[in-house]
DRENDOLUM-320855 format. One record per residue (C-alpha): x, y, z; residue in one letter. Coordinates in steps of 0.02 Angstrom, whole numbers, plus 32768, in hexadecimal, padded with zeros to 4 digits. Layout:
residues N
XYZA
...
end
This chain:
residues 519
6A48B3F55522X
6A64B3D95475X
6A57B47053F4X
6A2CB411535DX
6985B4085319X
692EB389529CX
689BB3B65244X
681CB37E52BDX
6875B3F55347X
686AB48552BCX
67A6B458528EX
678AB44A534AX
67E6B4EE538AX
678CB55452E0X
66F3B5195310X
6707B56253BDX
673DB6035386X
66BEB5F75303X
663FB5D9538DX
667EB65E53FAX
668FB6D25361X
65E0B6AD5336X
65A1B6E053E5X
6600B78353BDX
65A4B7875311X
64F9B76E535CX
651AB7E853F9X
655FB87F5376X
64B9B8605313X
6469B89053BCX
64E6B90D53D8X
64CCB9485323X
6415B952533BX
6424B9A653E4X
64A0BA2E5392X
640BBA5D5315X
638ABA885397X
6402BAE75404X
6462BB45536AX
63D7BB3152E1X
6411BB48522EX
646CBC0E520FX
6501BC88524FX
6510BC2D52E6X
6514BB8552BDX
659ABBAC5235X
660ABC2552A9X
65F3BB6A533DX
660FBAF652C4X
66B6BB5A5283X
66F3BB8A531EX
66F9BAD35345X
6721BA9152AFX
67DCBAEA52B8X
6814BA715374X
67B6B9F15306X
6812B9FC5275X
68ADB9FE52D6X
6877B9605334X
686AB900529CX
68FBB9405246X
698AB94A52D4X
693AB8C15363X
68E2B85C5326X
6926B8595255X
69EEB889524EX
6A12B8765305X
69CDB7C8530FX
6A0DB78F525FX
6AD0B7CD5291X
6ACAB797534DX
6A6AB6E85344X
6AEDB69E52BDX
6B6BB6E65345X
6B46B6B653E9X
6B17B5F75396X
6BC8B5EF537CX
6C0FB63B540EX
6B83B5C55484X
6BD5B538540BX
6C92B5455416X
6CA7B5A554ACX
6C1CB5965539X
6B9CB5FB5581X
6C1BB66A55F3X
6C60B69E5545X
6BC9B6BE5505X
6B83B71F5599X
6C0BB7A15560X
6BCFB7B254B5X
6B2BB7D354F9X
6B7BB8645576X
6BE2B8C354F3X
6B49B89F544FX
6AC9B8EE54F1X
6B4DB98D5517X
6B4FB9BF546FX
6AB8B99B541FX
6A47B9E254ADX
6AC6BA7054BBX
6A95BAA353FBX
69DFBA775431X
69F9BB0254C0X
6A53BB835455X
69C6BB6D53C5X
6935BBA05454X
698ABC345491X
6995BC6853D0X
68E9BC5653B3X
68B1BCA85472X
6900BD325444X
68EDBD53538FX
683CBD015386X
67F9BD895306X
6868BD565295X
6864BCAD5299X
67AABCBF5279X
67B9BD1551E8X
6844BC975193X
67D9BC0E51ADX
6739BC64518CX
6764BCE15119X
66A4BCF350DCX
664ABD0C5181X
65F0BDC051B1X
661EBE1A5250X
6592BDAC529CX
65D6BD175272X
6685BD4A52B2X
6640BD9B5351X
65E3BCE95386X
6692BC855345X
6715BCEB53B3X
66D0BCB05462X
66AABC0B5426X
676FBBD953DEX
67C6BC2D5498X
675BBBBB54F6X
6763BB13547FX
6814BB0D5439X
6860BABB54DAX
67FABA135491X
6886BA07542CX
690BB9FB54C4X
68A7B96E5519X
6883B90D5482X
692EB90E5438X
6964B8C854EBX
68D2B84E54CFX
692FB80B5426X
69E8B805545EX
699EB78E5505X
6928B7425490X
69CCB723540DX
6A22B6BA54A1X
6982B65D54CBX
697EB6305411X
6A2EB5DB540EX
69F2B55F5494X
6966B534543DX
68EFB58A54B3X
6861B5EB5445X
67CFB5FC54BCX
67F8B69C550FX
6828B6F6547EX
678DB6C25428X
672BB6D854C5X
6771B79154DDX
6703B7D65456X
6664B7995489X
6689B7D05531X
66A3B88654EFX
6627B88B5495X
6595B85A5534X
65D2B8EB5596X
65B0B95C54F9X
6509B91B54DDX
64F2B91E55A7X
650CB9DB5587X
64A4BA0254EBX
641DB9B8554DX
643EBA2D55EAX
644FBAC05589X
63B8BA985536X
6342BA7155CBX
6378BB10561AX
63ACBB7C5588X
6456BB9C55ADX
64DABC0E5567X
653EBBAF54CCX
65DBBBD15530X
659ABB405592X
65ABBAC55508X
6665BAE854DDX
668DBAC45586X
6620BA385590X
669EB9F654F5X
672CBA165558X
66F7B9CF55F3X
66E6B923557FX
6780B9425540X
67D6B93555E8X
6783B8B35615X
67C1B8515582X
6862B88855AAX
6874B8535655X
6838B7AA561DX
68BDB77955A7X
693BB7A6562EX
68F0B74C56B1X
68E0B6B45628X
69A1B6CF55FEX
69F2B6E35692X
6986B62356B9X
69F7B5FB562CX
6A75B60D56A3X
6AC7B69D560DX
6B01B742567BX
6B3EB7E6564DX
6C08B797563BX
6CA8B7D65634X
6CD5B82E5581X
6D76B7E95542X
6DC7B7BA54A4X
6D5FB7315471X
6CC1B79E549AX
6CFDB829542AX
6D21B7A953A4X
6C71B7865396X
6C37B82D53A2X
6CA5B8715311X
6C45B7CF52C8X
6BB0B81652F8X
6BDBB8B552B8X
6C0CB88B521EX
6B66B83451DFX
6B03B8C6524AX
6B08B94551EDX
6AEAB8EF512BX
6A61B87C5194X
69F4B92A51B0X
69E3B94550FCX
69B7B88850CAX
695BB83A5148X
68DAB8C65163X
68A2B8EA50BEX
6801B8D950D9X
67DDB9405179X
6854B9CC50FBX
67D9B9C8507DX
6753B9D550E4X
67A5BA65514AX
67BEBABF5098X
670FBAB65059X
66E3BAF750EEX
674BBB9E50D5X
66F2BB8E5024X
664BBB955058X
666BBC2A50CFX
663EBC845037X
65ABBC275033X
64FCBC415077X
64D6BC3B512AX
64AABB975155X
6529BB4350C6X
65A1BB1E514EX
6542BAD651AEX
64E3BA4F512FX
6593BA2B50E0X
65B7BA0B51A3X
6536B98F51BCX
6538B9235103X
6606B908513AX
65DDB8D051DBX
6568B8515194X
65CEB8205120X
6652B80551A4X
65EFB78E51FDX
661BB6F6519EX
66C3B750518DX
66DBB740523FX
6682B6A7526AX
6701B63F51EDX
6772B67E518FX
67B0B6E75229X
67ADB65A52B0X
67F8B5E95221X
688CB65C51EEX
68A1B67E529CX
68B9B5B252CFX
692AB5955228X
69A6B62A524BX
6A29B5CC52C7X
69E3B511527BX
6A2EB56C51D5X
6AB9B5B55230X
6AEBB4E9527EX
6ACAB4AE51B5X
6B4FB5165168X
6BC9B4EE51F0X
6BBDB42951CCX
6B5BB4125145X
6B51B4A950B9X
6B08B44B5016X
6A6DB410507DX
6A38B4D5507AX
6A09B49E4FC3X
6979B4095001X
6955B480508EX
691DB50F501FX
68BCB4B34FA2X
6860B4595029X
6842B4FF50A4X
680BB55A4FF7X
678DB4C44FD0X
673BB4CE507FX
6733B59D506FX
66CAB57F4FD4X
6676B4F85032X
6631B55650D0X
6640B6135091X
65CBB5FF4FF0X
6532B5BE5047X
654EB64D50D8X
6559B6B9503FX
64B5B6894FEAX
6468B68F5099X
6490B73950BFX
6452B78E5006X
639FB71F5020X
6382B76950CDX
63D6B81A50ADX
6323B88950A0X
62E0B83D5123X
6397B85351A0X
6387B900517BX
62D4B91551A7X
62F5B8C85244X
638DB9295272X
635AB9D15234X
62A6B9CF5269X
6256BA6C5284X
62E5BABB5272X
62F0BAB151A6X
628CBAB55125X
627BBA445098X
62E7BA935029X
6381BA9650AFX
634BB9CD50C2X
6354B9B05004X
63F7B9FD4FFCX
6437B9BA5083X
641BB9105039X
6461B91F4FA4X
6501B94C4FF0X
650AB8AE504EX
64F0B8634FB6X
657BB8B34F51X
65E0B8904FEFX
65C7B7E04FFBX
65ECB7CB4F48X
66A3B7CC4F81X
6694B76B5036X
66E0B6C54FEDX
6782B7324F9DX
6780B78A504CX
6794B6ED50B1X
680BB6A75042X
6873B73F5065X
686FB71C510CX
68C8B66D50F2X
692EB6995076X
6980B70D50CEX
69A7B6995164X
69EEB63450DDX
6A6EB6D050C2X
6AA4B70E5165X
6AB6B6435198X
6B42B655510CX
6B6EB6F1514CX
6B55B747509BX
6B0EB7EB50CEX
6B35B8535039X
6AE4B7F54FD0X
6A49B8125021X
6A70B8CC502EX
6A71B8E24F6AX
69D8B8894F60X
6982B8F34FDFX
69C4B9854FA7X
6981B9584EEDX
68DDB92F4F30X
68C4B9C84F9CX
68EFBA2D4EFAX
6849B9D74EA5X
67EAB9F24F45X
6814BAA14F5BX
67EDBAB94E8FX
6766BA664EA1X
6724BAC24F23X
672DBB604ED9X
66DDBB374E2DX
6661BAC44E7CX
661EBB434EF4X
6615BBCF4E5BX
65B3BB5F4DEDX
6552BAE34E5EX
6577BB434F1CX
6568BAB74FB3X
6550BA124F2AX
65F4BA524ED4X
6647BA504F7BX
6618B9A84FAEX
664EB9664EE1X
66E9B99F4EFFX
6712B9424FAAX
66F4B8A84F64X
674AB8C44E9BX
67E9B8ED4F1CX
67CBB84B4F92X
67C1B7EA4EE5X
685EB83F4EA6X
68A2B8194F4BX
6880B7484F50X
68D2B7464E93X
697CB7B54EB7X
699AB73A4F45X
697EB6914EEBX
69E5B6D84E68X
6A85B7144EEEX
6A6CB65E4F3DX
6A79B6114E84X
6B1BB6864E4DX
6B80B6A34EF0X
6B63B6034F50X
6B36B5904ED7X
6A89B5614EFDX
6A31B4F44EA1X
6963B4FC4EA2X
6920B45D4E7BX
6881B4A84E03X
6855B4234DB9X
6824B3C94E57X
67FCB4624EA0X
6763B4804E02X
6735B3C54DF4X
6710B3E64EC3X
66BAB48C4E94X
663AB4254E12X
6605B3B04E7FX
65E6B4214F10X
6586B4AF4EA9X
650DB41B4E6CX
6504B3E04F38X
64D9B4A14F6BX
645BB4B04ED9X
6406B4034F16X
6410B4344FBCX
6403B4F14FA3X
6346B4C24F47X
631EB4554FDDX
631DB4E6505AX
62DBB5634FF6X
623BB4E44FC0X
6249B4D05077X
624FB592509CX
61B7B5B8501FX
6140B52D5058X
6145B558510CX
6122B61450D7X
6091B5EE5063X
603CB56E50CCX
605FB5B35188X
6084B669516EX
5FCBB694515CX
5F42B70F51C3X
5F83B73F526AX
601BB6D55243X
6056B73B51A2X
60C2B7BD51DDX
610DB7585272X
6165B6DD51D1X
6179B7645162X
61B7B7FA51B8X
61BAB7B7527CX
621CB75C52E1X
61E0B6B55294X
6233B6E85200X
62D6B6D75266X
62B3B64452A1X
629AB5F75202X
6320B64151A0X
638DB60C5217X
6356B551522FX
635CB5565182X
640EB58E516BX
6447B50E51DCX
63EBB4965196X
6438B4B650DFX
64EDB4945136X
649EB3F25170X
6475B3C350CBX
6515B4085091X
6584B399511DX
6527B2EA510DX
64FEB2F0506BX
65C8B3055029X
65E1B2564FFFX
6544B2494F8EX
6593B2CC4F21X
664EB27E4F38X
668DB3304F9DX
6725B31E4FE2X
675CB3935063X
67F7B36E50C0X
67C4B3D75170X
6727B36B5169X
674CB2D15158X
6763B24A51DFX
end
């Protein structure tokens, strides 16, 4: 099987695990909306959302950010040069440690759960505390079974095989709405949800094995060329957790901010990320995700075509992540109504929005991130990417504290995306000054003219579209089903897939060129 891919392999296998990541998306928004009428909006909610958020964090940050970044580039070359016995002792020796550090961490935390609590949460009452202690014991083996979830999914990855670690996700997340729905029909203890989120996480688990022993990989003999690549491994691990999880960082941080906060802040901050990670997710994610080894194969044989790639993987961010952008602020109010319900009132809904907003101000410097980073740990250039980081968690953190003493919950949510900003320009300006990059702006800004005047033509279309429908349909018994009900969805929606329509066919008209797009 060959391990090479050419751009319609990478625009076919992102736009699986953009579909499957978008099934995830749509499920959490259930999930999301479930959490709110089991939780509602106050101690609880914050101490859940907390409590989980610390596996979480780890997830992103050691699976499925620095563990992925260091072992992927790895076992690509050990799959490549050697074969898959070779590479099936990487795996063994990368799964005794890493798990082993996995296991240690949990017996920490079982043991000295108080504390923990309070580090992460140093603002919560004795309430908040109390409900967070039972909750962390019971949900921080996720992390175990996901982080085995990312080495497998790693290996899958270097064959080209991208369903089942896209597919894992969704998965995870059916059996936690499957339990949010039980424990709501017959009012069940919370305790019942965390190991509902376990349970998925197993399952998840036990897929990626099955998926990667099919691969016919094993658990193989550790010996010196094994070791090799784990001190290879090893040596881009621990510079990788800094870079490549920035964002799930900064998030982490404002959430130790806005302990100090209200009750409630935590959890609205919660849900405007999470939104704002949908697109996140969806694209830049799935795309990052698909470019890692094809970046990995491109420095091996061909270095200076990182250049074209860049400028044409930048141009198709812009190109997808703006209109998702300008989706998400039109429909904010109303995704907030919908998901908070009863459960808020308008003022929580307002707010809530506007944090979304100021979130999504930075999604396009976020997903670029996400690439650019590739781009660095395909070189192997991890420190670079640890300055960066560490300079942009310095504005978050900043940030975070002034914001949240002169604006509270907005200044929080200004701050994550000034850092993601800060982020996109120290690593365009690291690729220019250590390796020589060269950004091709002025094709890159003669691309961005043209396409701003196709998303205002086609931008005007849909919203003419949007306003008509509403004026002329959404009267008498109809009005609140298009303005605040499910029609509303429904339209939105066709609407926002209609606009990338108009976007796709109508590129020539406007002379857009895009690389990944065309035949």
């Amino acid at each position: 099987m060959s391990l090479h891919l050419n751009k319609k392999a990478i625009l076919r296998n992102t736009a699986q695990v953009g579909g499957l990541t978008f099934l995830s998306r749509m499920l959490g928004l259930v999930r999301e909306a479930l959490l709110v009428r089991f939780f509602g909006i106050g101690a609880i909610s914050d101490a859940f959302i907390m409590s989980f958020r610390i596996p979480n964090f780890f997830r992103h940050v050691f699976a499925e950010g620095a563990l992925s970044a260091s072992f992927v580039p790895a076992f690509v070359k050990t799959v490549k040069e050697n074969n898959r016995r070779e590479a099936s002792g990487l795996m063994s020796i990368s799964f005794l440690f890493f798990e082993g550090i996995v296991l240690l961490l949990y017996a920490f935390v079982f043991f000295k759960t108080e504390f923990v609590i309070t580090m992460i949460a140093p603002g919560f009452s004795p309430e908040q505390t109390g409900y967070a202690i039972p909750f962390l014991r019971i949900l921080f083996p996720f992390l175990f079974f996901v982080s085995s979830s990312a080495l497998f999914a790693g290996a899958l990855q270097s064959v080209n095989h991208f369903f089942v670690p896209a597919f894992g996700t969704p998965l995870w997340n059916m059996i936690y709405v499957a339990t949010l729905l039980l424990c709501l029909s017959y009012n069940l203890s919370p305790m019942v949800v965390c190991f509902g989120i376990i349970l998925g996480a197993f399952v998840q688990f036990f897929l990626h094995m099955v998926v990667y022993f099919k691969h016919h990989f094993t658990f193989g003999k550790i010996d010196a060329i094994s070791i090799a690549g784990f001190k290879s491994v090893l040596s881009k691990f621990l510079p990788c957790l800094f870079g490549v999880s920035i964002v799930e960082l900064n998030l982490f941080v404002s959430g130790i901010v806005a302990s100090y906060l209200p009750k409630g802040s935590i959890s609205i901050l919660y849900y405007g990320s999470r939104f704002m990670n949908i697109p996140l997710g969806m694209f830049a994610v799935a795309l990052s995700s698909i470019l890692l080894p094809h970046f990995s194969r491109v420095v091996l044989f061909a270095p200076k075509r990182l250049n074209f790639y860049i400028l044409e993987v930048t141009k198709l961010v812009t190109w997808v992540i703006i209109p998702a952008t300008l989706f998400l602020m039109f429909v904010s109010e109303n995704l907030f109504k919908t998901l908070l319900g009863s459960k808020a009132d308008i003022n929580q809904v307002m707010q809530a929005k506007w944090i979304l907003i100021l979130y999504l101000l930075g999604l396009i410097f976020l997903c670029l991130n996400k690439i650019l980073l590739s781009v660095f740990y395909a070189l192997k250039d991890t420190w670079s990417t640890t300055i960066a980081a560490m300079i942009c968690a310095f504005v978050n953190l900043a940030g975070d504290i002034i914001g949240m003493h002169f604006w509270g919950a907005y200044g929080i949510a200004a701050a994550n995306t000034i850092a993601g900003i800060v982020m996109t320009g120290l690593c365009f300006f690291f690729l220019h000054t250590r390796h020589g990059f060269k950004f091709y702006s002025g094709n890159y800004f003669n691309f961005l003219g043209r396409y701003i005047v196709q998303l205002l033509v086609a931008g005007a279309i849909c919203v003419v579209i949007f306003l008509t429908i509403i004026n002329r349909v959404a009267l008498g018994d109809w009005h609140n089903f298009f303005t605040v009900g499910f029609g509303y969805w429904i339209l939105a929606i066709v609407l926002g897939f209609v606009l990338m329509g108009l976007m796709f066919v109508s590129k020539r008209l406007f002379s857009v060129e895009l690389y990944f797009l065309n035949k």
